[in-house]
FIDRENKOL-383449 format. One record per atom (N, C-alpha, C, O): residue number from 1; atom name; x negated, y, z. Coordinates in nm, 4 decimals. Each point is the difference from the previous one (the first is absolute). Layout:
num/atome/east/north/up
NUM/CA/X/Y/Z
...
This chain:
num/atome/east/north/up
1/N/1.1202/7.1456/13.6524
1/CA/-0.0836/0.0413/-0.1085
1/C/0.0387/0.1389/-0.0466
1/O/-0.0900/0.0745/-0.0387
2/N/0.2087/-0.0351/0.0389
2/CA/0.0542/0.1205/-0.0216
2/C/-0.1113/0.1483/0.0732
2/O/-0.0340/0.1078/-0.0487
3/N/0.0096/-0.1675/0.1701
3/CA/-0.0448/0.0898/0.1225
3/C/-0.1214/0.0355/-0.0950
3/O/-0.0114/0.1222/-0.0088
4/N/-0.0785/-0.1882/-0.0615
4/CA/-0.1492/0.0080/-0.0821
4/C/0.0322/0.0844/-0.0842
4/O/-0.1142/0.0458/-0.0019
5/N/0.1516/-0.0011/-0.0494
5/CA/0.0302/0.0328/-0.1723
5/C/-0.0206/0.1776/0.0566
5/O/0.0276/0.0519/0.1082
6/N/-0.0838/0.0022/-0.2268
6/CA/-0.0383/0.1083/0.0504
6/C/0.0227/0.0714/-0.2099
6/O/-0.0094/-0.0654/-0.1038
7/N/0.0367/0.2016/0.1221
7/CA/0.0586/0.0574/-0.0971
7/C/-0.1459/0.0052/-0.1065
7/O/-0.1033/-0.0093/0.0663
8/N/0.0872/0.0188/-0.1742
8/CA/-0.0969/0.0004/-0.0790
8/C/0.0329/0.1309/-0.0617
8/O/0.1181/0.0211/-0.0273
9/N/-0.1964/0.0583/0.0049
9/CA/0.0202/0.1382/-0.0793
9/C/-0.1115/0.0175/-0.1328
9/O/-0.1048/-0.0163/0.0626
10/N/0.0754/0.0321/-0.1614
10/CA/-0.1013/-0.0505/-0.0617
10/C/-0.1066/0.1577/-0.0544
10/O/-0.1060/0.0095/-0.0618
11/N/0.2291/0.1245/0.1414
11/CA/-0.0923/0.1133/-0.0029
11/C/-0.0879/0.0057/0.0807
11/O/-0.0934/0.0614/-0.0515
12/N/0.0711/-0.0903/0.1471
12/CA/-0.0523/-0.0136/0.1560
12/C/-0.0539/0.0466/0.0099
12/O/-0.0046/0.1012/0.0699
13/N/-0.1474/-0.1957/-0.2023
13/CA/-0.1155/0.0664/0.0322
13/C/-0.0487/0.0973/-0.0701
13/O/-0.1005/0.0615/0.0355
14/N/0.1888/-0.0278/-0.1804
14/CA/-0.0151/0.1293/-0.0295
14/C/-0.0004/0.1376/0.0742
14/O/-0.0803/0.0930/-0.0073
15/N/0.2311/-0.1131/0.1047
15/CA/0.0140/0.1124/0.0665
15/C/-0.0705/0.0311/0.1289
15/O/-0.0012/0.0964/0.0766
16/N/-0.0529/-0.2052/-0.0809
16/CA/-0.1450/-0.0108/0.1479
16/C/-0.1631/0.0164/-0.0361
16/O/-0.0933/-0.0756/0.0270
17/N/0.0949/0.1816/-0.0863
17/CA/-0.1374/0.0053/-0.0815
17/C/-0.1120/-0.0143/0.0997
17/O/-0.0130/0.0810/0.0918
18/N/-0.0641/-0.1784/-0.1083
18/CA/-0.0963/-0.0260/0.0701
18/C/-0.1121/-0.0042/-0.1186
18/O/0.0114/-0.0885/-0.0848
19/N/-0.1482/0.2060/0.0738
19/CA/-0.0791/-0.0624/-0.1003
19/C/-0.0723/-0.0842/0.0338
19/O/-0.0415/-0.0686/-0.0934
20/N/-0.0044/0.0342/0.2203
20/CA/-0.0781/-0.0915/0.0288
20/C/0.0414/-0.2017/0.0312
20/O/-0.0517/-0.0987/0.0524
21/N/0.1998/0.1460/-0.1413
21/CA/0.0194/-0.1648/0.0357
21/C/-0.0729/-0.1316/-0.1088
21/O/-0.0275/0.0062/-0.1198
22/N/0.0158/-0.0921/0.1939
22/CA/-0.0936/-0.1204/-0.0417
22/C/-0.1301/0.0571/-0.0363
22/O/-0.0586/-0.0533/-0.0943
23/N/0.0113/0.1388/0.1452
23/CA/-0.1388/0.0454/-0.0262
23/C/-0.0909/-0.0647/0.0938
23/O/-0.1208/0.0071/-0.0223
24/N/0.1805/-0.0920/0.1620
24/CA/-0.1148/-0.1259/0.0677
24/C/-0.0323/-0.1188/-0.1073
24/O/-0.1027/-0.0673/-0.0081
25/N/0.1885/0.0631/-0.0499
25/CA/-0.0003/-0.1274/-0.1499
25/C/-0.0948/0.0575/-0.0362
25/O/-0.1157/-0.0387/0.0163
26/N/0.1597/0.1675/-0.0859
26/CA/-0.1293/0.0326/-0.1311
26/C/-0.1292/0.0150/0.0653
26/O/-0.0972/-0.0111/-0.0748
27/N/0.0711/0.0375/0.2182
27/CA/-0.1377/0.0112/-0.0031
27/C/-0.0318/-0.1360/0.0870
27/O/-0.1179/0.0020/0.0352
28/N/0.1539/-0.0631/-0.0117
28/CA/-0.0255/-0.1663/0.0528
28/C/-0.1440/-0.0551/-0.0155
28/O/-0.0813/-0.0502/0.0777
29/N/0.0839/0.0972/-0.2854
29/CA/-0.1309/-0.0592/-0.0292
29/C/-0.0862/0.0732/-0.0552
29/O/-0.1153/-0.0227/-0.0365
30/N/0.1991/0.1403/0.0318
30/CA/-0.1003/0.0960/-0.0472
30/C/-0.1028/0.0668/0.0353
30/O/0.0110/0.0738/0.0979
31/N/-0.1209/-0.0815/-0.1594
31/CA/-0.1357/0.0576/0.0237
31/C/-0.1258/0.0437/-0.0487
31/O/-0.0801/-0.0931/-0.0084
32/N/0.0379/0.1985/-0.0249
32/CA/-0.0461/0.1076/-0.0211
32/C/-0.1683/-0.0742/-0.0234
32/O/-0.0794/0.0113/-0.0934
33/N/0.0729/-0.0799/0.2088
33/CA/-0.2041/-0.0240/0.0361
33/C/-0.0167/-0.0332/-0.1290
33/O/-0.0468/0.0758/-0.0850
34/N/0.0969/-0.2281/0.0600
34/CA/-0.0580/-0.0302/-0.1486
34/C/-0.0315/0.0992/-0.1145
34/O/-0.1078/0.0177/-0.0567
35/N/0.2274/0.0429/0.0358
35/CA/-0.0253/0.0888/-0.1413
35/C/-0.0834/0.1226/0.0565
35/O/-0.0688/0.0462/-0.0911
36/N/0.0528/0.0179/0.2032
36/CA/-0.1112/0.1074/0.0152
36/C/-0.1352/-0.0576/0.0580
36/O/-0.0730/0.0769/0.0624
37/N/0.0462/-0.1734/-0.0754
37/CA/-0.1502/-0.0709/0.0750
37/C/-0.0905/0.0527/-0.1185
37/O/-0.0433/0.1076/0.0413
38/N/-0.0094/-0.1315/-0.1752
38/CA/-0.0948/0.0942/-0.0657
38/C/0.0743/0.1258/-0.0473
38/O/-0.0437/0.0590/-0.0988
39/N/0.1351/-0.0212/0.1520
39/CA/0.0562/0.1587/-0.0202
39/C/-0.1246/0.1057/0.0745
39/O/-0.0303/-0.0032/0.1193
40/N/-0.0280/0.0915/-0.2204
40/CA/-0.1143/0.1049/0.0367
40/C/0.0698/0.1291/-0.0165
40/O/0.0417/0.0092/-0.1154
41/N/-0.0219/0.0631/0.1661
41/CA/0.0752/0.1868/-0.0345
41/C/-0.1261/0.0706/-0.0818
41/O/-0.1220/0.0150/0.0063
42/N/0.2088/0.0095/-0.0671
42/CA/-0.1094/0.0726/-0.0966
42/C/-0.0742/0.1061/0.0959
42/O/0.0455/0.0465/0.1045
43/N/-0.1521/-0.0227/-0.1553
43/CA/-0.0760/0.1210/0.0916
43/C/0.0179/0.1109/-0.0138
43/O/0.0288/0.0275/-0.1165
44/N/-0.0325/0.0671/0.1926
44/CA/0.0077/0.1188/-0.0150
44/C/-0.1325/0.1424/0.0207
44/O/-0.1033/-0.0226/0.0630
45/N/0.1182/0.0963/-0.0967
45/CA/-0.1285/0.1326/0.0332
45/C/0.0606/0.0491/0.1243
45/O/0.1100/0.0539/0.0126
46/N/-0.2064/-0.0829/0.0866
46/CA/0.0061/0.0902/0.1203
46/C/-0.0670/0.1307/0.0322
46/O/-0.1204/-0.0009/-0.0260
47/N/0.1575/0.0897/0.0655
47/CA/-0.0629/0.1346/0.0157
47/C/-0.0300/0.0055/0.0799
47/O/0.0603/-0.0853/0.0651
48/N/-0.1684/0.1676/0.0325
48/CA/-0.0389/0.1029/0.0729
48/C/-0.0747/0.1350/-0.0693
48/O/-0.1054/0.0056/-0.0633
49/N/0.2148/0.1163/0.1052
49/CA/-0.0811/0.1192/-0.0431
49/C/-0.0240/0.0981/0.1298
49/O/0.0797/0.0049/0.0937
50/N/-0.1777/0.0578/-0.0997
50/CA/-0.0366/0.1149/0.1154
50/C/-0.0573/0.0928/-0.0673
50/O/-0.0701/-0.0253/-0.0980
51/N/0.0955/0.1610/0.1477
51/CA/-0.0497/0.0899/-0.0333
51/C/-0.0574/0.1172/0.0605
51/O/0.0729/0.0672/0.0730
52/N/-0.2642/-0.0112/-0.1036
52/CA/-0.0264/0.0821/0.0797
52/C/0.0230/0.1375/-0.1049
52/O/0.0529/-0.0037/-0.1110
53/N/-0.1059/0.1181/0.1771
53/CA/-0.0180/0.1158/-0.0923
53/C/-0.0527/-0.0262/-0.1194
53/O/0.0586/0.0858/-0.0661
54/N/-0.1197/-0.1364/-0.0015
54/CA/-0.0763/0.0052/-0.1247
54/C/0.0397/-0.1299/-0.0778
54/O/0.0044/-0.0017/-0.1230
55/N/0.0247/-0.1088/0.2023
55/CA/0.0652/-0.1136/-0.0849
55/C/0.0817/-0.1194/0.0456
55/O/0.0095/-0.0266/0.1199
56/N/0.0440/-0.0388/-0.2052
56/CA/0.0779/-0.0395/0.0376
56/C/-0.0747/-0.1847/0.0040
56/O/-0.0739/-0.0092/-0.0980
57/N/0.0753/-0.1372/0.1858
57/CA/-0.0436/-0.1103/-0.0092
57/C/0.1182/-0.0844/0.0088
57/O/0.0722/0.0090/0.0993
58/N/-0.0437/-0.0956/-0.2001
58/CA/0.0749/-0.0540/-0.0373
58/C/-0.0921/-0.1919/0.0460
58/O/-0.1185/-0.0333/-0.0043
59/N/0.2414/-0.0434/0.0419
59/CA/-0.1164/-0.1597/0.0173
59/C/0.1476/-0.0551/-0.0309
59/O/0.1070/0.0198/0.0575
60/N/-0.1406/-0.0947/-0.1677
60/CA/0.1257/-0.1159/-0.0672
60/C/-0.0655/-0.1151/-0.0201
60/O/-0.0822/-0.0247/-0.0882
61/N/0.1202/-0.0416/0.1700
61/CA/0.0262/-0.1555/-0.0033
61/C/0.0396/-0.0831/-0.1374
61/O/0.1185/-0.0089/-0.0322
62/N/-0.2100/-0.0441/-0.0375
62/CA/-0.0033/-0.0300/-0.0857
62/C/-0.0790/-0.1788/-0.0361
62/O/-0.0995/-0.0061/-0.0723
63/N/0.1702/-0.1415/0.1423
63/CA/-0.0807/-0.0641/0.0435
63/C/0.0053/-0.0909/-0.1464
63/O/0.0938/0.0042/-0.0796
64/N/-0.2173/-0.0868/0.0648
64/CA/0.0013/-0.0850/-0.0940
64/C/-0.0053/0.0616/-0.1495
64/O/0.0188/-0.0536/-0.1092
65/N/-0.0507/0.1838/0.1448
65/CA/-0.0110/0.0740/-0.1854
65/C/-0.1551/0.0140/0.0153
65/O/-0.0549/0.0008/0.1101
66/N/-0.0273/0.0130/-0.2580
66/CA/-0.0824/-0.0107/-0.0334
66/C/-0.0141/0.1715/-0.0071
66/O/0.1132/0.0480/-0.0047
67/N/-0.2182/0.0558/0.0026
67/CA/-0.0272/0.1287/-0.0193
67/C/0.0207/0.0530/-0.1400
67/O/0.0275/0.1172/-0.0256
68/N/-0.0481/-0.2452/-0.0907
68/CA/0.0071/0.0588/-0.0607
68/C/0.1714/-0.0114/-0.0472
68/O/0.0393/0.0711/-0.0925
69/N/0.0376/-0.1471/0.1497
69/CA/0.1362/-0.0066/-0.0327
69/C/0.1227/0.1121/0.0416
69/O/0.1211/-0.0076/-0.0208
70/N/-0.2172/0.1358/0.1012
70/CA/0.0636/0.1289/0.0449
70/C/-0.0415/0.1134/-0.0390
70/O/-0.1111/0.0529/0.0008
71/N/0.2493/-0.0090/-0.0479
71/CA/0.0165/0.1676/-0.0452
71/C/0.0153/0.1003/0.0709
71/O/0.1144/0.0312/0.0331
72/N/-0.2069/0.0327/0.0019
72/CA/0.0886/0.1601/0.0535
72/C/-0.0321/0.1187/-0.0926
72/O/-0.1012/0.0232/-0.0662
73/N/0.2272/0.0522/0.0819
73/CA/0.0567/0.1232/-0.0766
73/C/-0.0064/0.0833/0.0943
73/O/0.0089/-0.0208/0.1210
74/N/-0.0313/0.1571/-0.2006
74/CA/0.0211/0.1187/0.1277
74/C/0.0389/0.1323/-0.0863
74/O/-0.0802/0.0747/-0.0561
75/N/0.2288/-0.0626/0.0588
75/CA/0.0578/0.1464/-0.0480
75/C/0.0245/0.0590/0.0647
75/O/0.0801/-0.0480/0.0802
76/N/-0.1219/0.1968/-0.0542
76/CA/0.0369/0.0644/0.0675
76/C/0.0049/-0.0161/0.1288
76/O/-0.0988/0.0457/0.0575
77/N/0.2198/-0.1199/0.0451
77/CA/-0.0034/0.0306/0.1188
77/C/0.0779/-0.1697/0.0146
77/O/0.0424/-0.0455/0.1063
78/N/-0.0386/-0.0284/-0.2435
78/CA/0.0538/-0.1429/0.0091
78/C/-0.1152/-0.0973/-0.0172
78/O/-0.0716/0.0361/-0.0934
79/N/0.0379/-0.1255/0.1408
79/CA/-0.0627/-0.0968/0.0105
79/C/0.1008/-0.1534/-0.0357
79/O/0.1141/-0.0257/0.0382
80/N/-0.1856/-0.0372/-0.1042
80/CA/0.0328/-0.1563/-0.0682
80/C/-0.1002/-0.0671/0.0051
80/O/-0.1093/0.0374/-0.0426
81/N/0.1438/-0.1994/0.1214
81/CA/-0.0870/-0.0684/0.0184
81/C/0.0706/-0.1199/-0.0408
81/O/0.1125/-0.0355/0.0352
82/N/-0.2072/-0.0322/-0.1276
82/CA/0.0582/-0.1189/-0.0959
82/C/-0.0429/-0.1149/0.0113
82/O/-0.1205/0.0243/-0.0069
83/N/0.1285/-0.1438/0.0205
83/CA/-0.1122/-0.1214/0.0407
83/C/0.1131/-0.1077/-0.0957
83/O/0.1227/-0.0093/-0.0022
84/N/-0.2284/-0.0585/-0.0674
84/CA/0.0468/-0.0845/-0.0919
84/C/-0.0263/-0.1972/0.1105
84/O/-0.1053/-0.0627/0.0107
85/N/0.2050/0.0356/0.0305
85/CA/-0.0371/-0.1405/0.0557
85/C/0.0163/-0.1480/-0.1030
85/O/0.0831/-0.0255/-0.0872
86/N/-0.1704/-0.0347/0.1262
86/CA/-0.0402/-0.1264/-0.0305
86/C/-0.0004/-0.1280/0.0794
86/O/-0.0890/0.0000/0.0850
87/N/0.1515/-0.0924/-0.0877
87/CA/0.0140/-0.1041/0.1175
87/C/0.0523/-0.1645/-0.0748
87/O/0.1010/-0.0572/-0.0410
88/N/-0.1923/0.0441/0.0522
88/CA/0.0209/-0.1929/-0.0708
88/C/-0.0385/-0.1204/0.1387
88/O/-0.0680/-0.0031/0.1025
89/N/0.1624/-0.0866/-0.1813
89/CA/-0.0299/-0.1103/0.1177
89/C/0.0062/-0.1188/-0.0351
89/O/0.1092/-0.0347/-0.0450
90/N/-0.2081/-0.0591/0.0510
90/CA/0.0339/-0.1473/-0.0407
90/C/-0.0282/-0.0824/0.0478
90/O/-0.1204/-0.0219/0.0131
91/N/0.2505/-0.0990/0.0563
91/CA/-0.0352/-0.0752/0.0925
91/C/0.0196/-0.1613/-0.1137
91/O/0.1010/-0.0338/-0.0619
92/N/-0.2168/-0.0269/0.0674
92/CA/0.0368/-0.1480/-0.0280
92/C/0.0120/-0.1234/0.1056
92/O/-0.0943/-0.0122/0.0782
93/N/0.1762/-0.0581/-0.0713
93/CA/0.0097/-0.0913/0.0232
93/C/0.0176/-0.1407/-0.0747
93/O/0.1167/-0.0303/-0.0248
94/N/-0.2065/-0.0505/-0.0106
94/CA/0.0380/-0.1029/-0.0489
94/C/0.0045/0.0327/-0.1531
94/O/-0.0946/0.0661/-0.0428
95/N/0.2142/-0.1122/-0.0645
95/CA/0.0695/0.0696/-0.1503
95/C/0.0504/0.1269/0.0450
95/O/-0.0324/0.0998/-0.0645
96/N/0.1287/-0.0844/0.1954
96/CA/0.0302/0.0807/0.0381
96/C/-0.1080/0.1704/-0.0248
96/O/-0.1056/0.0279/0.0567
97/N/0.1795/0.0521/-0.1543
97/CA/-0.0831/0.1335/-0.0061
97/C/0.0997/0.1120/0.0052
97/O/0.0927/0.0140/-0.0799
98/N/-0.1202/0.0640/0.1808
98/CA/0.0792/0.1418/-0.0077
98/C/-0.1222/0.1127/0.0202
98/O/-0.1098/-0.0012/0.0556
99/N/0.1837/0.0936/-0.1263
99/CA/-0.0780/0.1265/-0.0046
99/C/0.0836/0.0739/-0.0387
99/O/0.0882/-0.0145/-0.0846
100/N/-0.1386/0.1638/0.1992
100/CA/0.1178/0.1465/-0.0080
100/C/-0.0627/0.0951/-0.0405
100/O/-0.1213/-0.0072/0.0202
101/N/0.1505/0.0775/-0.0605
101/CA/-0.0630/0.1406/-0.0091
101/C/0.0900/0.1133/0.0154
101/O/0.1207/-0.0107/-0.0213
102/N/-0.1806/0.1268/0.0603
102/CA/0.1128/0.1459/0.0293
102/C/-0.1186/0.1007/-0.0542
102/O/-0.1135/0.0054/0.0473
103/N/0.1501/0.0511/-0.1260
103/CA/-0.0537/0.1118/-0.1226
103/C/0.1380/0.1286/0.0662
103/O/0.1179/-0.0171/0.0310
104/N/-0.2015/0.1323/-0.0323
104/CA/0.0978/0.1155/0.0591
104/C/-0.0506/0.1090/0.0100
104/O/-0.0865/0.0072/-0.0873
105/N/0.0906/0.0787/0.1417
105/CA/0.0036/0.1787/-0.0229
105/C/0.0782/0.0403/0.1357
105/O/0.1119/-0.0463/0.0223
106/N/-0.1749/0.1332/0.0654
106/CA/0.0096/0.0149/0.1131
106/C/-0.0834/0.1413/-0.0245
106/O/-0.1217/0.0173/-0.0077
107/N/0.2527/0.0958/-0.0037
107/CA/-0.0356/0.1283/0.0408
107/C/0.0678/0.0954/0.1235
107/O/0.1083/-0.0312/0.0496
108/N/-0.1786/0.1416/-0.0094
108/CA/0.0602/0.0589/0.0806
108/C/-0.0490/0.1345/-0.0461
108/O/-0.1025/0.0076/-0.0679
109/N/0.1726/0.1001/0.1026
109/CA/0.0078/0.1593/-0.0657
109/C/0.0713/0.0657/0.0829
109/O/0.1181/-0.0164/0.0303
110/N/-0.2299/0.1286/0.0237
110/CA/0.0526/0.0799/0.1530
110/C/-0.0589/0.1506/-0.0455
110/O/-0.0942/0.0212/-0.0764
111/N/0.1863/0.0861/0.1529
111/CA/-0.0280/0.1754/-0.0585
111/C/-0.0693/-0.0021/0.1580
111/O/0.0470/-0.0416/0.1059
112/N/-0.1829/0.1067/-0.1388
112/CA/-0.0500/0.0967/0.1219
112/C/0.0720/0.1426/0.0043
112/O/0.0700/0.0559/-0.0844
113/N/-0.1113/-0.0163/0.2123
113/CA/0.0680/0.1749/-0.0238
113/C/-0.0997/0.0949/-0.0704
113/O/0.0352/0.1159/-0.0219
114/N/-0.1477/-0.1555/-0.0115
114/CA/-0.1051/0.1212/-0.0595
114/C/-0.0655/-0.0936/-0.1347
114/O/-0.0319/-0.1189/0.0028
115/N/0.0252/0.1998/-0.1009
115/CA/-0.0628/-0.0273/-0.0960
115/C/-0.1553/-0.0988/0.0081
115/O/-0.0494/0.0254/0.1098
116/N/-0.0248/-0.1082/-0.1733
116/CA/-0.0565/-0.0909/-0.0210
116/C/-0.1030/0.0397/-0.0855
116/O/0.0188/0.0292/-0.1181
117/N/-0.1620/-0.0265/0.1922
117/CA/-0.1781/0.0997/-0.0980
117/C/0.0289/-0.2209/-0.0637
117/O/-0.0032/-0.1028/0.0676
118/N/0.0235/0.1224/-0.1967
118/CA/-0.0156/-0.1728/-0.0787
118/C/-0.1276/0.0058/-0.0193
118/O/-0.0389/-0.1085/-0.0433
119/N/-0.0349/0.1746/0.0534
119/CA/-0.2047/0.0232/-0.0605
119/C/-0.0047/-0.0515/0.1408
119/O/0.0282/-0.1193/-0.0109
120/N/-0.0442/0.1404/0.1086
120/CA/-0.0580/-0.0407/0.1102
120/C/0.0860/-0.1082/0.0889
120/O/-0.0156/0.0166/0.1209
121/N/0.0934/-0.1123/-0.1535
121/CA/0.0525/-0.1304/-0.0013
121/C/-0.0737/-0.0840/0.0708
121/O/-0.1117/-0.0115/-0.0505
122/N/0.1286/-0.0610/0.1593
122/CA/-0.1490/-0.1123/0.0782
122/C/0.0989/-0.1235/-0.0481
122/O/0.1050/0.0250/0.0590
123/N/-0.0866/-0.1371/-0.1309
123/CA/0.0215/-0.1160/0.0536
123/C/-0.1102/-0.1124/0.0295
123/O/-0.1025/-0.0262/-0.0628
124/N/0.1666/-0.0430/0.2010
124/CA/-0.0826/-0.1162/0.0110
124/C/0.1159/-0.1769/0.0625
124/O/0.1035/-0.0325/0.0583
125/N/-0.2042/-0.0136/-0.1165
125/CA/0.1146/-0.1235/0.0255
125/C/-0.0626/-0.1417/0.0323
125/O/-0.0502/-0.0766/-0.0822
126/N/0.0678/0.0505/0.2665
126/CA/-0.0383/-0.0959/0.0392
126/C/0.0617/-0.0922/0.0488
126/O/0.1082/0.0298/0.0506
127/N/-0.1436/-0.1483/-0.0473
127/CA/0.1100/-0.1073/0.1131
127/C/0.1207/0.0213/-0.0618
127/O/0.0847/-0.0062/0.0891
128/N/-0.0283/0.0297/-0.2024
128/CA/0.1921/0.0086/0.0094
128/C/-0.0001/0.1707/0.0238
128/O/0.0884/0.0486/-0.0705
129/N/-0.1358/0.0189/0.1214
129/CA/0.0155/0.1585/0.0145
129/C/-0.0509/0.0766/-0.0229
129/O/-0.1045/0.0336/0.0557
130/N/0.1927/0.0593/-0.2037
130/CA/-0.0143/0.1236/-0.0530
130/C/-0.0064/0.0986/0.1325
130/O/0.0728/0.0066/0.0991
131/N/-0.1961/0.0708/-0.1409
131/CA/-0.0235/0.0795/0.0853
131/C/-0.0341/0.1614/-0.1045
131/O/-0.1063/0.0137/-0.0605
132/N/0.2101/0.0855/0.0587
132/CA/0.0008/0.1442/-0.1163
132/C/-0.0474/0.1007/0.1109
132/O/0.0674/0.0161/0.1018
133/N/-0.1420/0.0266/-0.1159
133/CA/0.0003/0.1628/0.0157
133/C/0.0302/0.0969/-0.0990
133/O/-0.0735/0.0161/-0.0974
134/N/0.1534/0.0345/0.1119
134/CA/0.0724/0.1149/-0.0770
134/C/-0.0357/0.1547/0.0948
134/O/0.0461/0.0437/0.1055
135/N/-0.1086/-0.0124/-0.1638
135/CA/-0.0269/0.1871/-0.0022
135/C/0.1141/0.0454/-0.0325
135/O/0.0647/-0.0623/-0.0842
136/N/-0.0202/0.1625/0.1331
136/CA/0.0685/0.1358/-0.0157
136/C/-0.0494/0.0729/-0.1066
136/O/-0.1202/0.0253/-0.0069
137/N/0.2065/0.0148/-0.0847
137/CA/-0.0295/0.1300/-0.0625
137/C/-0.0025/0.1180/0.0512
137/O/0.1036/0.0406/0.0526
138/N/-0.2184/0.0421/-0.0548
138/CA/-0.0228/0.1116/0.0669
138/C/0.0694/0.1391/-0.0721
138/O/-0.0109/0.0212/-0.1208
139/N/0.0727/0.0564/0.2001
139/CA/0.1152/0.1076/-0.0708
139/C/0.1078/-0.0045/-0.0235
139/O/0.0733/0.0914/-0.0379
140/N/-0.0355/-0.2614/0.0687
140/CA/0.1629/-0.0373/-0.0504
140/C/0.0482/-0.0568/0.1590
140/O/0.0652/-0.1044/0.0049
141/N/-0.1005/0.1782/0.1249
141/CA/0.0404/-0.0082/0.1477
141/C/0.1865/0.0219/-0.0448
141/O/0.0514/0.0511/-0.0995
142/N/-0.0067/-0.0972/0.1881
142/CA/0.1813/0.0144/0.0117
142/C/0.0245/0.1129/0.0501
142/O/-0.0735/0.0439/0.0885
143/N/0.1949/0.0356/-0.1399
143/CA/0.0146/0.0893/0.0872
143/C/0.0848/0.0033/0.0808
143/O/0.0830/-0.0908/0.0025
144/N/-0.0783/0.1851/0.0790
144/CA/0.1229/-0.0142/0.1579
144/C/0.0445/0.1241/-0.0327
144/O/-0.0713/0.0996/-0.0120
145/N/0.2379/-0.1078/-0.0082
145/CA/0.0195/0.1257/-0.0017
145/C/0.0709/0.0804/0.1535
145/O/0.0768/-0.0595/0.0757
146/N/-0.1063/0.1501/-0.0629
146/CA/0.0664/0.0603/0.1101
146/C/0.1335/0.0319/-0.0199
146/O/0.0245/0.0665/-0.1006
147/N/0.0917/-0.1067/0.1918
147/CA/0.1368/0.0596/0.0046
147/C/-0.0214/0.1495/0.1118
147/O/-0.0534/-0.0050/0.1108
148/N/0.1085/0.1254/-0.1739
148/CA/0.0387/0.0923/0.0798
148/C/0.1720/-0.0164/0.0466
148/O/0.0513/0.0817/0.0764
């Protein structure tokens, strides 16, 4: 019995830093599906901008907002586009009643390189997509400077 006996040290596993020990335990049962199954990411404003000589067309993705629940701003050479969302849900079953709602504010705010004619502004907004034409201000071109 002597031959068995083996020295016990009780720093061991301090001085053997492992962070990942008993972490097959902790995730054994752990799991994620349940608590993210009605998990939705909030939405976001998607851009596309292009630009010819005279103006600039902007198309933001904007799904499930109503026309009249969006703002656009136009200073100068900054543009702000604001969409107020709305989203309720109610499922019954039985006594059983749940209902969610998500109330929110979803902006995005981007600098062109040339100033912004705000009198001559196009928006249109179909299907989920803001669609801007933005004109150029005429006289306010960028300049390039030459290095000698």
């Amino acid at each position: 019995m002597a031959n068995n006996l083996t020295r016990f040290d009780p720093f061991a596993e301090i001085a053997r830093f492992d962070p990942f020990n008993g972490i097959d335990e902790w995730m054994r049962d752990f799991s994620l599906r349940p608590a993210l199954r009605d998990f939705r990411p909030e939405p976001r404003i998607k851009l596309d901008v292009s630009e010819s000589d005279t103006a600039y067309t902007v198309k933001a993705e904007i799904p499930g907002v109503k026309k009249e629940d969006i703002k656009v701003d136009v200073e100068g050479s900054q543009v702000s586009i604001c969409a107020e969302l709305k989203q309720e849900s109610e499922e019954k079953h039985g006594k059983l009643l749940r209902t969610e709602r998500y109330y929110g504010e979803q902006r995005r705010t981007f600098n062109l390189a040339h100033d912004i004619d705000d009198g001559k502004v196009v928006a249109r907004y179909a299907e989920g997509v803001l669609e801007l034409t933005l004109p150029k201000k005429a006289g306010k071109a960028s300049k390039h400077v030459t290095i000698n």
